[in-house]
C-alpha positions as CSV (number, residue, x, y, z in Angstrom):
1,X,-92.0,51.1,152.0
2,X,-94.6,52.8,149.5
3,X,-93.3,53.6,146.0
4,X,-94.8,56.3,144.3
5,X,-94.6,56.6,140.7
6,X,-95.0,60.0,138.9
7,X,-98.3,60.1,136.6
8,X,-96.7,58.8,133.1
9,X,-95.1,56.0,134.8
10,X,-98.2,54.8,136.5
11,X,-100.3,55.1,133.1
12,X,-97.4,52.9,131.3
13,X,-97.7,50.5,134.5
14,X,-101.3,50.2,133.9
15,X,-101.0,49.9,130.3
16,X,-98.7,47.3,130.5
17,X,-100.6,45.4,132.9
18,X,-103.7,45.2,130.5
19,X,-101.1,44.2,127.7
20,X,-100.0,41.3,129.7
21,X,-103.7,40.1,130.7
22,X,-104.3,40.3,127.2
23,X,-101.6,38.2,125.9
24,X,-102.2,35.9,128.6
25,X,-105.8,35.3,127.9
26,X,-104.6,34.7,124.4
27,X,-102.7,32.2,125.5
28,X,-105.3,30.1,127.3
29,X,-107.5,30.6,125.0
30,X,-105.4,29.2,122.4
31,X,-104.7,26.0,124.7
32,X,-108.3,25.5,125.6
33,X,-108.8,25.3,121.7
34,X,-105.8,23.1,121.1
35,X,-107.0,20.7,123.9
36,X,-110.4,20.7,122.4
37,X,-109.2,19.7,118.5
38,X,-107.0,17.0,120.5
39,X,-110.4,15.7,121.9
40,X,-112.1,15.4,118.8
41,X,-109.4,14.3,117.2
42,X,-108.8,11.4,119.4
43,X,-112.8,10.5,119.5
44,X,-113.0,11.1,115.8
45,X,-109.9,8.2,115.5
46,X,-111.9,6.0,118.2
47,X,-115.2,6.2,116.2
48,X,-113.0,5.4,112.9
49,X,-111.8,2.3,114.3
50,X,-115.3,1.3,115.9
51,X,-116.8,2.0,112.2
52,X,-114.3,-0.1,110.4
53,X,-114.3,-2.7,112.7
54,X,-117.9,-2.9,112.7
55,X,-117.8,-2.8,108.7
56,X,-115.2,-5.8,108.7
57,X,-117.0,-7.4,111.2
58,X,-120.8,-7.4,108.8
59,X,-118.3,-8.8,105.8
60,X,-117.2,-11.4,107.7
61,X,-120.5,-12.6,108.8
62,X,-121.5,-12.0,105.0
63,X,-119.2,-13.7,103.5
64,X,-119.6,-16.6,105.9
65,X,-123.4,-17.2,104.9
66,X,-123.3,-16.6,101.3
67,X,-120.6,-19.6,101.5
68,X,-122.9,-21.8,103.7
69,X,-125.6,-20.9,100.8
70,X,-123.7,-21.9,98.4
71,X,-122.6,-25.3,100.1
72,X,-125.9,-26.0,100.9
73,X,-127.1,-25.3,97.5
74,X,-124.3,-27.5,96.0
């Protein structure tokens, strides 16, 4: 069973149509760009911790031989 839709309706049907495409390629768009800021996000948190750990790590290991300097020196 065929429907057929008088001119105005099928011009509101298309119209419609391309409304909805629209608002749903909005939509991924706007995920693909949410998923992306969670990526960075997360690797800019994974480099942060790398960094400080790395920066706690060098004071340690300074710290450790400017005291053996100084108990050698003593």
């Amino acid at each position: 069973m065929t429907q057929t839709f008088s001119k105005s309706r099928q011009r509101a049907e298309s119209a419609f149509a391309k409304t909805q495409s629209q608002f749903f390629a909005k939509d991924q768009a706007v995920e693909e760009q949410d998923f992306a800021t969670q990526a960075r996000e997360a690797k800019t948190a994974r480099l942060r911790e790398a960094r400080l750990a790395n920066e706690t790590d060098q004071i340690k290991r300074a710290t450790l031989s400017l005291t053996k300097k100084r108990a050698t020196a003593a």
